[in-house]
C-alpha positions, 0 to 999 in steps of 0.5 A: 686577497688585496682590496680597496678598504673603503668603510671608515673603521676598517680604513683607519685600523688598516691606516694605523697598522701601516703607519706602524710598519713604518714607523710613523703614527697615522696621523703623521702619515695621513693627517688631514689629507684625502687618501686610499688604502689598499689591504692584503689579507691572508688567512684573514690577517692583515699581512701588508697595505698600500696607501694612495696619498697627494692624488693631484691628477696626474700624480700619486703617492704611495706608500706601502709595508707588509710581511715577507712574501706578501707582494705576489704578482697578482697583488702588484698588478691590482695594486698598479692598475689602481693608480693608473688604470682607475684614477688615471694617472700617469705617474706613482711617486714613491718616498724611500728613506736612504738608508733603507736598502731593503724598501729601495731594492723592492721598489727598484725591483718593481720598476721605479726610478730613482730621481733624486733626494729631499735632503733632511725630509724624514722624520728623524732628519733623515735623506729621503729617496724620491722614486718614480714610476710612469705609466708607460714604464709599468710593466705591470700593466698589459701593454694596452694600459700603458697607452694614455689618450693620445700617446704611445707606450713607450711614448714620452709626452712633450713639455708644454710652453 
């Protein structure tokens, strides 16, 4: 079962067990900034979470680890349609350290982009992949939730002057 965690203790249990699988601690994951965590539990054991980071409107960050097998269909869909259907955004950034080519062929294989570098942004130094995944590429959403007010799926919005 995946859900949004929303009381306080469990929030910060799931957030340390995450930071843990990446590597990091919860502080330098999180620190002071609003954020929302998604947990999937199986045989009530946590077996993988998303983190929701840097909302700003249109954009979000996510972040996310678990055990093998833990994203089923079910868990990609309402993990999505968080983002873009709740918050309404229409955009998910993800950050992938470059020498991990297991996270980079997951996300890939979810749909991101690969759209460039930030050299020297990871916590050891080390090159960071930027990942991006619009609205209206997710094909995990039902075509209807694709369309954001006054677009098209598919539909690039135009740049403003």
């Amino acid at each position: 079962m995946m859900h949004l965690v929303t009381k306080p203790d469990h929030k910060a249990v799931v957030t340390d067990w995450l930071a843990a699988r990446l590597g990091m601690r919860a502080t330098e994951m999180v620190h002071t900034y609003d954020y929302e965590i998604m947990a999937c539990v199986r045989h009530k054991e946590l077996i993988g979470a998303v983190l929701f980071i840097h909302h700003q409107g249109r954009n979000i960050e996510a972040h996310w680890a678990g055990d093998t097998g833990w994203l089923s269909r079910r868990h990609i869909k309402q993990i999505f349609a968080y983002p873009f259907e709740q918050l309404g955004c229409n955009r998910v950034t993800t950050l992938v350290p470059e020498d991990n080519e297991p996270a980079r062929s997951v996300v890939e294989r979810l749909g991101f982009v690969r759209e460039g570098t930030l050299r020297q942004a990871g916590g050891e130094g080390d090159d960071l992949d930027i990942y991006g995944m619009l609205r209206s590429e997710c094909r995990w959403l039902a075509p209807s939730a694709r369309v954001r007010q006054g677009g098209r799926v598919g539909q690039e919005e135009s740049a403003r002057a």
